[in-house]
Each structure stands twice: as C-alpha cells, then as structure tokens.
N, C-alpha and C positions, 0 to 999 in steps of 0.2 A: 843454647844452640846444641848441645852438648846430648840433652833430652830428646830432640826432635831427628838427630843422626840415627841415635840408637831405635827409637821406632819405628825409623824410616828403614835400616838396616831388617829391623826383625821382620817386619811386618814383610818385606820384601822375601828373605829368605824363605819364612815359614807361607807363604803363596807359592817358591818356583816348585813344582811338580805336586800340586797338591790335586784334589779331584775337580775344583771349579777349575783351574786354569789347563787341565785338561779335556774339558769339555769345552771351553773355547776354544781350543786348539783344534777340537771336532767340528766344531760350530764354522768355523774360520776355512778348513779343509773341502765343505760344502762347496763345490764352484759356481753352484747356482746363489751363495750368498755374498753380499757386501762386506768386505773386508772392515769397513769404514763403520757400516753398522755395526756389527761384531764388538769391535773394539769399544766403540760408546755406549753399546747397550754393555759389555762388562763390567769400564772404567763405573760406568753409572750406578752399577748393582754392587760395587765396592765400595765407591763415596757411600750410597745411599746404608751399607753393613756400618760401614765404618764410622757412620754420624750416629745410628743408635747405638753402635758401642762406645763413643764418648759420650752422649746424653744421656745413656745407663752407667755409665763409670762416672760420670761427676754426681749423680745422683747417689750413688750408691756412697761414693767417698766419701759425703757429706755425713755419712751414719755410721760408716764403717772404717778401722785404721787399716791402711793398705797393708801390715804384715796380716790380718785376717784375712782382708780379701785375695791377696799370692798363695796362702796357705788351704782356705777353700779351691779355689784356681787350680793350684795341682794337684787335689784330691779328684776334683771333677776330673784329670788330665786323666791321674792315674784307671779312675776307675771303669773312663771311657776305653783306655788301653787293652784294659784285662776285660769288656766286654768283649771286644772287637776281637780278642785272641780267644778267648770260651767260647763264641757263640759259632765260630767258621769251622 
C-alpha cells in the first residue's frame, strides 16, 4: 500500500500548477463550456497518459534494472531543464 501512496502523493503533486492543469483551468473558465465535460475529457487524457506510462514502464522493466532507468530519467530531467533555461 505503501507503493501506491507514494504515486498517488507524487503524481498528484508534480500535476498541481503544471501547464495541462492550467489549461484546464482555461478550458473550465470558458462559460460557454461544460464544466462536467472538462473534467472527463482531462481525467480521460490522464488515465489514458498514465496507462501508456505503465505499459511502457513494465515493458521497459522487463530489460532494464530500475537504478538504470531513475538514472536515464534524471538525465532526460536535467537536460530538459538546461534546454528550457538556454533556449528563453
């Protein structure tokens, strides 16, 4: 259970103020749209992220040991970082 806190915890954190849940919050702000739609077509396009990022991590688990895969993962983080800071 222990496992599924800490995902639930991260996953959540690393979402509040990011740039999708900002554009929902634009999306949602529209008074001509459904609030109700909004919400389901998000939650929808998160399950639907979030199922190929478990069927691409169990996949990839299967060939690779997880301190490889955390160690590639933060390089891609870092380098996405120092793109986003050089290129603005």
């Amino acid at each position: 259970m222990k496992t599924y806190a800490v995902v639930f915890f991260s996953v959540f954190l690393a979402e509040l103020g990011d740039k999708t849940q900002l554009a929902t919050l634009l999306y949602a702000a529209d008074p001509g749209a459904s609030k109700a739609g909004v919400f389901v077509a998000a939650a929808g396009a998160l399950v639907l992220s979030t199922l190929l990022a478990v069927t691409i991590g169990n996949g990839i688990g299967r060939w690779m040991e997880p301190r490889l895969i955390k160690t590639i993962a933060g390089i891609g983080f870092l380098a996405v970082g120092l793109w986003v800071l050089l290129t603005r």
